[in-house]
C-alpha positions as CSV (number, residue, x, y, z in Angstrom):
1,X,-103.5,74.3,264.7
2,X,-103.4,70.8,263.4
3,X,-102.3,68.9,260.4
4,X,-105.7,68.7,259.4
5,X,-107.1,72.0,259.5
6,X,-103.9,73.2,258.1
7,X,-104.6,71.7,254.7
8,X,-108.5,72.1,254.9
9,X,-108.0,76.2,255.2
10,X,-105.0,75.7,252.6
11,X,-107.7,74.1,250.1
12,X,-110.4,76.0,251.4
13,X,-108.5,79.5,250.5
14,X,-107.6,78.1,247.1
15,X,-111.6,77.2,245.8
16,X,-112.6,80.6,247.5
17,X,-110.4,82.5,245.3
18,X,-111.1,80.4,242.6
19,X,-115.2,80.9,243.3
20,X,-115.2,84.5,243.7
21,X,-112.7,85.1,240.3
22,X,-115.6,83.0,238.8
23,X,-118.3,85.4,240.2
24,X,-116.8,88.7,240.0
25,X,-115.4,88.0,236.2
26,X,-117.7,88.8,233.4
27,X,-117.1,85.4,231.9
28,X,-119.8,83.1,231.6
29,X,-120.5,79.2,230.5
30,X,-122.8,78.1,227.3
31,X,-124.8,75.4,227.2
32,X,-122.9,73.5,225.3
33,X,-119.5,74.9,226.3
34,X,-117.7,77.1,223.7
35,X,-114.5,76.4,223.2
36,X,-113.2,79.3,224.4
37,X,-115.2,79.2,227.6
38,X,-113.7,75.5,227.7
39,X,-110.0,76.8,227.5
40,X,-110.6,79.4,230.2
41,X,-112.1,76.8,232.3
42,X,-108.9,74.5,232.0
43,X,-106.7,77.4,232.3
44,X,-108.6,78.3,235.6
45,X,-108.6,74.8,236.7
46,X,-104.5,74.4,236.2
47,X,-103.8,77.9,238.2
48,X,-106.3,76.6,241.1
49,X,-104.0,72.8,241.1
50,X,-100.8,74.7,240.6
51,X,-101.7,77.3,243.7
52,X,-103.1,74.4,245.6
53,X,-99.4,72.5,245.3
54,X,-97.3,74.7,245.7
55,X,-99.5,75.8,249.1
56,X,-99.3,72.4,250.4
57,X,-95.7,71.9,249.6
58,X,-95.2,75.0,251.1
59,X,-97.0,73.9,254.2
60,X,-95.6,69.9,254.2
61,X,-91.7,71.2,253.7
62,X,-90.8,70.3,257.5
63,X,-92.1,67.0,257.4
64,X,-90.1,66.5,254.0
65,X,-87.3,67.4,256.5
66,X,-88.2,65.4,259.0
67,X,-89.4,62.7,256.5
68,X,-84.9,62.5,255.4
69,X,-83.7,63.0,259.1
70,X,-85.3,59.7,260.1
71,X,-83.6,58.1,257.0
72,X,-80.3,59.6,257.4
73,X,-79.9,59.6,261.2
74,X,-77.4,57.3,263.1
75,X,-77.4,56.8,266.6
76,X,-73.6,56.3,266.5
77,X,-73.1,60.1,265.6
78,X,-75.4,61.3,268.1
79,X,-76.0,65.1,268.2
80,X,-77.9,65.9,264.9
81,X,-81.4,67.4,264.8
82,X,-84.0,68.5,262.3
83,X,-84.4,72.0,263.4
84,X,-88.3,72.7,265.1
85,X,-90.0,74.4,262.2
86,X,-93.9,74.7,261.0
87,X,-97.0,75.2,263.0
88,X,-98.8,73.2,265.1
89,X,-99.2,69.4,264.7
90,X,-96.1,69.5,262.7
91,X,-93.6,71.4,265.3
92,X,-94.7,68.9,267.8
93,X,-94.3,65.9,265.7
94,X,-90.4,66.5,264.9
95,X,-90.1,67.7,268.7
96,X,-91.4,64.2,269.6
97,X,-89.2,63.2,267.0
98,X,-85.7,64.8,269.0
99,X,-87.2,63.7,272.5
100,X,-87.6,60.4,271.0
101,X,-83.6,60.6,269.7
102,X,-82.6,61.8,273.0
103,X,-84.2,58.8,275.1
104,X,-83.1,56.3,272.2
105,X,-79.3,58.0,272.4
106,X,-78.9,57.8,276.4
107,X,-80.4,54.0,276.5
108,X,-77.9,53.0,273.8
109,X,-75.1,54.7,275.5
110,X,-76.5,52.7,278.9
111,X,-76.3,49.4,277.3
112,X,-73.2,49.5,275.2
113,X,-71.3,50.7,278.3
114,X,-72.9,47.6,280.1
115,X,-72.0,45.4,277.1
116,X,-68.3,47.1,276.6
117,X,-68.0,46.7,280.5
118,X,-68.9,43.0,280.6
119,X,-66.5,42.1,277.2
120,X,-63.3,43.8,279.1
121,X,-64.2,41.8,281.9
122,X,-64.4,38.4,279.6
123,X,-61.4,39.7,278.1
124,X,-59.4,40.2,281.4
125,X,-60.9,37.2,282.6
126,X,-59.5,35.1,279.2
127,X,-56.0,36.9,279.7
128,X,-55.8,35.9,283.8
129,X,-56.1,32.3,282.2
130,X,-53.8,32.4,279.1
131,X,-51.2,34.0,281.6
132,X,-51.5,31.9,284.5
133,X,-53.0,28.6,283.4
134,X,-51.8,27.9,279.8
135,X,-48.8,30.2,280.1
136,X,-47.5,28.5,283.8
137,X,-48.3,25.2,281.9
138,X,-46.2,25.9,279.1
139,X,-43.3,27.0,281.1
140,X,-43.3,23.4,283.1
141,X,-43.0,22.1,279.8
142,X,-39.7,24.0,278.6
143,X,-38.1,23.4,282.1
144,X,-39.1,19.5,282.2
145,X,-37.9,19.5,278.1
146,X,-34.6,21.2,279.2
147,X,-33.8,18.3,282.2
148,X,-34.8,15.5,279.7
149,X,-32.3,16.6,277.3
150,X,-29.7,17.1,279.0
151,X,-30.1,13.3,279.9
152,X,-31.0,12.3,276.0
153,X,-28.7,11.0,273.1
154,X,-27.5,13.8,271.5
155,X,-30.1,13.4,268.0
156,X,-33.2,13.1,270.9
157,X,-31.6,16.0,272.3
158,X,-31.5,18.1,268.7
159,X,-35.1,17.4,268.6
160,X,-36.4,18.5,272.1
161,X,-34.2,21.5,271.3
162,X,-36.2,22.3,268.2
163,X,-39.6,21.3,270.1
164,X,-38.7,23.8,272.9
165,X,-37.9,26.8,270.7
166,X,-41.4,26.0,268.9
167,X,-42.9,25.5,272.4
168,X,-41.3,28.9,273.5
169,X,-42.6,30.7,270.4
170,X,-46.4,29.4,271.1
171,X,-45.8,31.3,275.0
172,X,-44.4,34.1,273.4
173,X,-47.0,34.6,271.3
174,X,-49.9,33.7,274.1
175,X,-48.6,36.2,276.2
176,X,-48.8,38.7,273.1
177,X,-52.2,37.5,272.6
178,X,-53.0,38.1,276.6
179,X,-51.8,41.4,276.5
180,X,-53.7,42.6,274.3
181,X,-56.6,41.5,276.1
182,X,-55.6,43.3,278.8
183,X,-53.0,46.0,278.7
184,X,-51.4,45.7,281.9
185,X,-49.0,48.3,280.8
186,X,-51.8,50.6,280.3
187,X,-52.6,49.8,284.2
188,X,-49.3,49.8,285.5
189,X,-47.8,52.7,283.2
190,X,-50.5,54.7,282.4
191,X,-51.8,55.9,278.4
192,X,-48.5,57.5,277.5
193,X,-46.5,54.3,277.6
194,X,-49.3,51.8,276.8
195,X,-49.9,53.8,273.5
196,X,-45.6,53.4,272.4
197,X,-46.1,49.9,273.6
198,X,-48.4,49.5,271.3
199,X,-46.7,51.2,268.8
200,X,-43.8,49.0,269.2
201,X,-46.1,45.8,268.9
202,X,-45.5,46.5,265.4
203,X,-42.6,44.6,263.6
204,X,-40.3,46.3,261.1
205,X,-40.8,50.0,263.1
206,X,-43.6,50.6,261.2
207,X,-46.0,52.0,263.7
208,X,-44.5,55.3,265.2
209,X,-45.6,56.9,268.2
210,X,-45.4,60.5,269.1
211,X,-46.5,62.6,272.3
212,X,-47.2,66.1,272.2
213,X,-47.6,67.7,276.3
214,X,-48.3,66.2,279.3
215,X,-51.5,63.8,279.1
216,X,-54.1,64.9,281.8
217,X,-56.1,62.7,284.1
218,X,-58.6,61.4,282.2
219,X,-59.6,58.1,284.1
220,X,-59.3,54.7,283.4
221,X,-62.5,54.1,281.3
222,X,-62.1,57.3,278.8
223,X,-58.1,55.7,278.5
224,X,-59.5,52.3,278.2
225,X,-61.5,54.0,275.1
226,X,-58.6,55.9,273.8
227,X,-56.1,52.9,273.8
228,X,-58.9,50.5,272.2
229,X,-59.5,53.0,269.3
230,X,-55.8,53.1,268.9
231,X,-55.3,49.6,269.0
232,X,-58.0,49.1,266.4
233,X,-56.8,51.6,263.9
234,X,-53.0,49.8,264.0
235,X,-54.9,46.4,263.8
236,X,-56.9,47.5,260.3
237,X,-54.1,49.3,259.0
238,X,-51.6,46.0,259.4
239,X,-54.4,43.3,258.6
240,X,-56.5,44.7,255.8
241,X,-54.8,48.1,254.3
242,X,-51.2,46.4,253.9
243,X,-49.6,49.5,255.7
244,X,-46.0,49.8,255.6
245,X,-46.1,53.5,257.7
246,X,-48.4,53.8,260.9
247,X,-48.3,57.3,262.4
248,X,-49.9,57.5,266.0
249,X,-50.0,60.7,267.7
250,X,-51.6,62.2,270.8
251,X,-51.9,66.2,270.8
252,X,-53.3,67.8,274.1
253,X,-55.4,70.9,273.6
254,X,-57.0,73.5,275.8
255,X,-60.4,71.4,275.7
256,X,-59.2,68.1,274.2
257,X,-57.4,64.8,273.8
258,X,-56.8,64.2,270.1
259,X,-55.9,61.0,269.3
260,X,-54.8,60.4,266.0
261,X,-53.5,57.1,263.5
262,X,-52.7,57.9,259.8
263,X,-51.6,55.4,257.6
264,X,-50.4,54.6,254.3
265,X,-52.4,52.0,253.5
266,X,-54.7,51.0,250.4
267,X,-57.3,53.3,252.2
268,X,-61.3,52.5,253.0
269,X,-62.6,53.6,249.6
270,X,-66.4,53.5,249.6
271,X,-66.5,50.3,251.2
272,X,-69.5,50.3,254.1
273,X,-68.1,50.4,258.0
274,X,-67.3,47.2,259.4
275,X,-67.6,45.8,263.1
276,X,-64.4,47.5,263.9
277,X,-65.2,51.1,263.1
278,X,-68.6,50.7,264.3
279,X,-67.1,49.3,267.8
280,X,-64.6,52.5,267.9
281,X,-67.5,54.5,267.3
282,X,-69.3,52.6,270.0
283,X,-66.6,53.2,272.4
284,X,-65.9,57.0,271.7
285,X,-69.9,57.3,272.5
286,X,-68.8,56.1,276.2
287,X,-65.9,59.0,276.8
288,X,-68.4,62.2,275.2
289,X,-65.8,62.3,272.2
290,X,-65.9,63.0,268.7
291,X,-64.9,59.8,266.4
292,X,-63.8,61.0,262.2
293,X,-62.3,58.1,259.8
294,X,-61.6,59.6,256.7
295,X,-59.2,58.9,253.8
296,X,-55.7,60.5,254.1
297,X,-54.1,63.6,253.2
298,X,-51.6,61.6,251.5
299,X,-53.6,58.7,250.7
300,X,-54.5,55.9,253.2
301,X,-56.9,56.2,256.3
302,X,-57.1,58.5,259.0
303,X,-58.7,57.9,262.2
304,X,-59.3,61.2,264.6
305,X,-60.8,60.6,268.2
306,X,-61.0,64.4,270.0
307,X,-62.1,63.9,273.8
308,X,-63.5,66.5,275.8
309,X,-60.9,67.4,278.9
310,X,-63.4,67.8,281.6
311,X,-63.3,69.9,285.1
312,X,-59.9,70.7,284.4
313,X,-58.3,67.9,282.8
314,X,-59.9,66.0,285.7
315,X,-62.9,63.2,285.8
């Protein structure tokens, strides 16, 4: 039945009642109107409203549901539903409604994996050059500023010393910076070893790094995601929480990877989600998993990723 016929029988019922209580009472109507045959009438008239209301709220209560699930939803936490409920016109509006989430959830999925896939490639691309162009460069430098001074006065020589150890700083830190564009360790090495790498990235052993059981196969892109996520929590704990303690841990369940960074940091607050979480959140969406960042137990941030193992622990 539709939407329409739905309220005209729900209005229709209402002034049916309402007519034959006003033919089967023994009341009647003056001309002019008492006023107690003017009270009745008003009382009469605020049951039939009142009925009438609480009839079509009665009736409109799924598409109050379905009227907060479109301004609640987020494609980033894909899986909620309002639940099919009402008759007619209104069951097939919020199951158009979920068909419509399910296409919109796949084609985002699509194109951030097409977008993620083409920013690794830039960013492997941008690391090939730091490493073989700039960072080649930089070395000829050093070796021709190490031949020249052993040639120079010995004050010229004090100088090109000084300009070498600044010149070997700036390649230490480009091939920092290219590694973490691409992790060649996570290539080379696999997730175990890139993730204490990372860990040990951090100065001052503040990040630690712990391993509980034997990581299964989970193929390059779902460790791709993993490590990213990691790398972005210890990044947003060390830049903008002031974290002096950086617990990373990897736990392997029956059914699931979870990944998990807790820090001590000055914590999220109520502050909205910036392009970091959303891009973790982006990039769990691409390995099936399950992405939480809430404040810590002990004040801080916590960041859970739990990834479905699948056929076996195998991809």
């Amino acid at each position: 039945m539709s939407l329409f016929w739905r309220v005209f029988l729900l209005n229709a019922a209402v002034f049916t009642a309402a007519t034959a209580l006003l033919v089967l009472s023994p009341a009647t109507v003056s001309t002019p109107v008492l006023p107690a045959e003017g009270l009745i009438l008003v009382a009469g008239l605020a049951a039939m409203l009142v009925a009438n209301a609480l009839l079509l709220r009665i009736g409109f209560l799924p598409l109050r549901r379905l009227t907060r699930a479109m301004t609640t939803i987020d494609l980033l936490r894909p899986g909620s539903r309002p639940p099919v409920s009402g008759h007619g016109g209104i069951a097939d509006l919020i199951k158009a409604f979920n068909a419509m989430l399910d296409r919109l959830e796949i084609e985002r999925a699509t194109s951030n994996a097409r977008a993620l896939s083409a920013q690794e490639a830039e960013r492997r691309r941008i690391a090939r050059e730091l490493h073989d162009e700039v960072g080649q460069s930089l070395t000829a430098v050093l070796l021709e500023m190490r031949r020249v001074s052993d040639d120079a006065p010995e004050a010229v020589a004090t100088a090109l010393h000084q300009v070498q150890e600044t010149t070997r700083d700036s390649l230490d830190e480009i091939r920092r910076i290219a590694r973490r564009l691409r992790p060649g360790v996570l290539e080379e090495l696999g997730l175990a070893s890139a993730l204490k790498s990372l860990a040990g990235e951090v100065g001052g052993g503040v990040a630690r790094c712990r391993i509980d059981g034997e990581l299964p196969e989970l193929g390059e892109e779902v460790e791709l995601v993993i490590y990213r996520v990691a790398q972005e929590s210890i990044t947003n704990a060390v830049r903008h929480a002031a974290a002096t303690r950086i617990d990373l841990s990897v736990r392997v369940g029956q059914s699931v990877v979870r990944l998990r960074v807790r820090d001590d940091g000055v914590g999220i607050g109520d502050a909205p989600e910036g392009a970091g979480i959303r891009g973790m959140r982006e990039r769990a969406l691409l390995a099936g998993a399950v992405l939480a960042v809430e404040p810590g137990p002990e004040g801080g941030t916590e960041v859970r990723l739990d990834v479905p193992i699948q056929d076996g622990g195998g991809r």
